[in-house]
N, C-alpha and C positions, 0 to 999 in steps of 0.2 A: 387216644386220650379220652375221646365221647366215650367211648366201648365202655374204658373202667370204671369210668365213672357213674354212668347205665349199672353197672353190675354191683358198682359198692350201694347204689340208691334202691336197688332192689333188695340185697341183703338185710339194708336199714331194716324197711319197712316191714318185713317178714319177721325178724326179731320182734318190732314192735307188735304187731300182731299175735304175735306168739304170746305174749303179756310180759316180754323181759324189762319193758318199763322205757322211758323217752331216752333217746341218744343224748348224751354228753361228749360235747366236746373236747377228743382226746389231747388231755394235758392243760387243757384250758377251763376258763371259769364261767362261758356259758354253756348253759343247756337247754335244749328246744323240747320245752313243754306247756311253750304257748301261754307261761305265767306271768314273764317277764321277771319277773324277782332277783334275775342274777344280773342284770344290766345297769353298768356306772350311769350316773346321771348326765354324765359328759360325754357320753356316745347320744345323747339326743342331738341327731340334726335342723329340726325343722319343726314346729308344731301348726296348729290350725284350727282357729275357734268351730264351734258349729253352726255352721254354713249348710247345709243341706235343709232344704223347704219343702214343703207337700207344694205342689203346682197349682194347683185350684184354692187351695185356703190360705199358701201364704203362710203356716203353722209349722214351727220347728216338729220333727215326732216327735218329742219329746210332751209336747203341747197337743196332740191331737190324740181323735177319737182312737181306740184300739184297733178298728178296724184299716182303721190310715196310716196308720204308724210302722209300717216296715219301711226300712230304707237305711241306709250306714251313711257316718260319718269318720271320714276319715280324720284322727284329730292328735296325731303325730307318727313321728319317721326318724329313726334310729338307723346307726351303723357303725360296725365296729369291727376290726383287723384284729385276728389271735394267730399273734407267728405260733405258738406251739402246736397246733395243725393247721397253718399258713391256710388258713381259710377267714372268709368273710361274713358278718353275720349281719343283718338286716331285718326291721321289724317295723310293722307299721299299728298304731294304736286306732282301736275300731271304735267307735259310738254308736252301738245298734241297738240300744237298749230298747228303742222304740219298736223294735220287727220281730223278737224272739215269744216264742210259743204262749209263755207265760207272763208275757209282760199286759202291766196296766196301765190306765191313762195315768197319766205323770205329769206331771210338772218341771222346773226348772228344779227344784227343790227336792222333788221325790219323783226323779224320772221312771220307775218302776224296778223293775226286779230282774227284768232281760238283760241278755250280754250283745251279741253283736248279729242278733239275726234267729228266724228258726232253720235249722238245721238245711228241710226239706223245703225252704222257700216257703214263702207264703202262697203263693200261685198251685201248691198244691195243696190235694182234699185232704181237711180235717181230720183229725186230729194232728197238730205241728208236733212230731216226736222229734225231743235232743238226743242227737247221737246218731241218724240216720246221715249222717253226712252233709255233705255242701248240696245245696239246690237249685235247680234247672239257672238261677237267676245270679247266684253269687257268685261272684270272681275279685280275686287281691290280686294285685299288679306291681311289680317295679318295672318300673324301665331305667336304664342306665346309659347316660351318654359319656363318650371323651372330652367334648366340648358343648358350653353352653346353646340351645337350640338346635343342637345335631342330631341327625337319626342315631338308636343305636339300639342295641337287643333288651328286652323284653324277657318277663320269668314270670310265672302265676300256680296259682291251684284254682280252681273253679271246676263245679257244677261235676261231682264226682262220690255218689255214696259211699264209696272206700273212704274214703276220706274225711275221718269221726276226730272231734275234739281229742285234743291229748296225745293224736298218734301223729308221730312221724311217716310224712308221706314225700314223694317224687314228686316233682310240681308238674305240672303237668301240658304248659303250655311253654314255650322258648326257650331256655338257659336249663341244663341237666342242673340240679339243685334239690336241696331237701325242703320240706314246709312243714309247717304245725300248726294249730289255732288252737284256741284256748275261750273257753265260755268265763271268763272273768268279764270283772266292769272295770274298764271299759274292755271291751274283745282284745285281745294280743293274737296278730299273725306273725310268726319268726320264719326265715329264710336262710338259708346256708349255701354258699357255693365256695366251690373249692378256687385258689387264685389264680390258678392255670385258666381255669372255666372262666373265669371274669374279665383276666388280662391274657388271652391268648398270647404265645412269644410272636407271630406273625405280625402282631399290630401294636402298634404304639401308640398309647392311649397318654395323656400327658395330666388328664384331668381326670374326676370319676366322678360325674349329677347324677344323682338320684331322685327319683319322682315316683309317687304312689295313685294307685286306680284302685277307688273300692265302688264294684258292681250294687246295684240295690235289690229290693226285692219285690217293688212294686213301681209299676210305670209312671205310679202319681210322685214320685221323688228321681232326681236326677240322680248320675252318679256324683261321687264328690271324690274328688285329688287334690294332691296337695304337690305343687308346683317341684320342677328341678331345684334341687339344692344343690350346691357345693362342696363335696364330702373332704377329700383332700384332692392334693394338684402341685406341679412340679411349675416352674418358668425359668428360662434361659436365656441368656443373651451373651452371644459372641461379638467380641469387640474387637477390629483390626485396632494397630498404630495408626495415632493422629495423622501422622505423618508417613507415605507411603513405603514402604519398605525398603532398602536399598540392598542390591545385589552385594553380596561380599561384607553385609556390614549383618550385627546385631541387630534382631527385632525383636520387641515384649509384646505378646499378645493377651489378652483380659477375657476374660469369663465371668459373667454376672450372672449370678443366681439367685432366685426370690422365691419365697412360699406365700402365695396370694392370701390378704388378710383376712378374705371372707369365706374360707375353706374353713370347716367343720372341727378338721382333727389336723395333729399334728401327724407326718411321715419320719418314719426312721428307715435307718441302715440304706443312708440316701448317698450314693455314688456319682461320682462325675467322672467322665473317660472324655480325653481327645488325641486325638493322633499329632503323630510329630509330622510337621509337615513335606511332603517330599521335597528332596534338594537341600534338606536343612538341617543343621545340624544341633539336636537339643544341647544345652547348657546348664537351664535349671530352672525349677518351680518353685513356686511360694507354696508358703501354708503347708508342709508335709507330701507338698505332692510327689511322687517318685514315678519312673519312666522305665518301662518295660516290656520288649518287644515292640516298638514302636508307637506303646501308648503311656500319655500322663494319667495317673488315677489320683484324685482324691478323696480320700475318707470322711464324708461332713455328719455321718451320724445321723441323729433325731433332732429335725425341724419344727417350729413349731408355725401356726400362722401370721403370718408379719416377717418373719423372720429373713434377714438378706443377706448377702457377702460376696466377695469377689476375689479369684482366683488369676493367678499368670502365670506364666513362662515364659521364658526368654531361648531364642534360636536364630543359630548364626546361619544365613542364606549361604547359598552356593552362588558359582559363577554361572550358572545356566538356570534360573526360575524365570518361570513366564507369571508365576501369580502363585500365592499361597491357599492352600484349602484345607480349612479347618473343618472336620466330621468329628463332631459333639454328643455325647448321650449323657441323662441325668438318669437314673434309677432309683426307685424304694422299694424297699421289702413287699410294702403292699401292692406293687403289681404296675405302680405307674412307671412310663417311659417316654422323656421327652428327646427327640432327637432334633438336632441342629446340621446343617451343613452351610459353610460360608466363607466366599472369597474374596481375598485380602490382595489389593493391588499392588504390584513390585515396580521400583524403578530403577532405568542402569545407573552404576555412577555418574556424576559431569565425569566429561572426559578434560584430562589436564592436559591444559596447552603447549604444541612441542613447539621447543626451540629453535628456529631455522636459522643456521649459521650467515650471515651479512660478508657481502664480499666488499671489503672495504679498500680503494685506491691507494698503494703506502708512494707516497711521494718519492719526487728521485732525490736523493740526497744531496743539496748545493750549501757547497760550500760559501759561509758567508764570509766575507774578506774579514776579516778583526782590523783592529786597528794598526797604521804602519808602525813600524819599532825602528827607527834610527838606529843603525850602528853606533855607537859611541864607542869614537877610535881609542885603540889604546895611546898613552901620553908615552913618546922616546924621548927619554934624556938627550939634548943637544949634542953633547959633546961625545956620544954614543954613536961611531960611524956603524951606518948600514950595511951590511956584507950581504949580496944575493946569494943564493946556494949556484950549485953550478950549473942547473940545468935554469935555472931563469936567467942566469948569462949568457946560456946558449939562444933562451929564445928568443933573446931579446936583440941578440945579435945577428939572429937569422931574419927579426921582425923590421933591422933596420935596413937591411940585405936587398928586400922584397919592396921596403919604401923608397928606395933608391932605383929600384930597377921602375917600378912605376913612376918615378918622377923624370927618368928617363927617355920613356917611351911618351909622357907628356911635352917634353920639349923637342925631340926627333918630330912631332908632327905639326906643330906649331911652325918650326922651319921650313914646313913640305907647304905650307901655305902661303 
């Protein structure tokens, strides 16, 4: 990817050289010719009064003798995304009026007639010719971070005779990129990198600061920068259930997304992806989101700064989760990537309490007496003789048989006495 982009920055420049006039931006509405005239008022990021001093007098250049007066003020910082060739344009506004070849003591009112410097540095010998390129001493700077006070790469053009107002050149220090300057009041430096070059796929950048370094051209002025800004920037927050998970049951998981308020510009064609979680079974999303391949996506569009919302899903656990891991990405067209990963606690169900059958003693069954019941005899008619049947005449006759022989055997012993 360096290689092509090496080769498309040399092709530039060669064209420009050749006199076929400043690159435009294919399909899009800036062009790098160092005028600034094609830039919405609302890609300015950052500006910055004039701050830059002569060290010994204390004198804006602007205020000092001709001979004191070299030194730049950086005194704004531009940036702007053109999807029609997904590149990045970048500019930073110079106040050098005080250091260029022709310039005169000035004032706040009539700061003179110079643009951003003489070409050849003022450190070299007379006569200061416009057009000989950048000198020994000048350098423009971006640097670019992910995050606020982070290290991160760096892009310039400095101190290179090729390198004449009006032409499209290779910058020449960090970031493969194009540059331009322009002798207007105040100076115009513009920058181009392509979004690959900016947001390599390797890294995920979530935020993009930008900060400017303009070099001077004499040791009695400092250089002057103008602080990281917040161009645009993505934020995420993954949310387990309040309540921890339960094996075998339904869980909604949340997605909070925000565009930080103090970001420059709005992000479009902004994407949210998360996986379905293993063991789980998706169900469904809000807000449009759809599930495929084991991922939810949803489409949020063009963000602006301020702007918030929140997303879910709902998935039914299995019987075997040790804990749920959500792996999150947010995306925009312009290059940014915030990723997420975060895990969400499961618990087993309460176990339901078994029933142990009770051995219970059944009594022996007693009978309890009821109350006696009198026979109540039947009533015979008196004059109704009794007839026994036959065999109760027999026994009765055999019962008298047996009382007789027993009263017998009582009276034989009775005499033995």
């Amino acid at each position: 990817m360096q290689g092509a982009i090496a080769v498309a920055v040399v092709c530039l420049t060669v064209l420009s050289l050749s006199g076929a006039g400043p690159v435009a931006a294919q399909g899009g509405s800036i062009v790098l010719d160092g005028a600034g005239g094609d830039w919405d008022a609302g890609w300015q990021m950052a500006d910055d009064g004039l701050d830059v001093f002569i060290t010994d007098s204390q004198l804006h250049p602007h205020q000092a003798p001709t001979f004191a007066r070299s030194g730049y003020d950086a005194i704004a910082l531009w940036a702007h995304y053109q999807p029609a060739d997904d590149t990045w344009y970048f500019r930073i506004d110079v106040d050098g009026r005080a250091g260029d070849s022709d310039s005169q003591t000035g004032t706040a009112d009539d700061p003179g007639v110079g643009t951003h410097g003489p070409d050849q540095g003022p450190l070299v010998a007379p006569p200061f010719i416009d057009g000989l390129g950048l000198g020994n001493s000048e350098a423009y700077k971006l640097g670019f971070q992910c995050a606020q006070g982070a290290a991160g790469p760096t892009a310039e053009i400095s101190n290179s005779e090729a390198i004449v107002p009006g032409v499209v050149a290779p910058t020449t220090m960090g970031l493969n990129g194009l540059a331009v300057y322009g002798t207007t009041v105040p100076g115009v430096v513009e920058f181009a990198f392509s979004r690959a070059t900016l947001f390599p796929d390797e890294v995920a950048c979530p935020q993009l600061w930008l900060s400017a370094q303009v070099g001077d051209n004499n040791d009695r002025v400092s250089d002057d920068q103008i602080a990281a800004t917040l161009v645009v920037a993505l934020d995420l927050a993954v949310l387990c259930p309040a309540s921890p998970a339960v094996v075998g049951e339904e869980a909604t998981f949340t997605l909070d997304y925000v565009i930080p308020s103090e970001a420059g510009a709005e992000v479009t064609g902004v994407v949210l992806v998360t996986n379905v979680p293993a063991g789980t079974q998706f169900l469904a999303a809000s807000d449009g989101g759809t599930m495929s391949g084991g991922l939810i996506t949803w489409q949020l569009g063009s963000l602006a700064p301020g702007a918030a919302g929140q997303v879910t899903f709902t998935a039914l656990l299995g019987d075997d989760v040790p804990s749920i891991t959500l792996d999150s990405e947010m995306t925009s067209a312009e290059g940014l990537r915030f990723l997420s990963s975060d895990v969400c606690s499961v618990q087993q169900p309460s176990p339901t309490p078994k029933s142990t059958p009770r051995l219970t003693a059944t009594p022996t069954s007693t009978t309890t007496p009821g109350p006696q019941v009198t026979p109540t005899p039947t009533a015979v008619p008196p004059d109704t003789p009794v007839v026994p049947e036959s065999s109760t005449i027999v026994l009765m006759l055999t019962g008298l048989g047996t009382l007789a022989g027993y009263a017998g055997l009582q009276w034989r012993a009775r005499r033995r006495q």
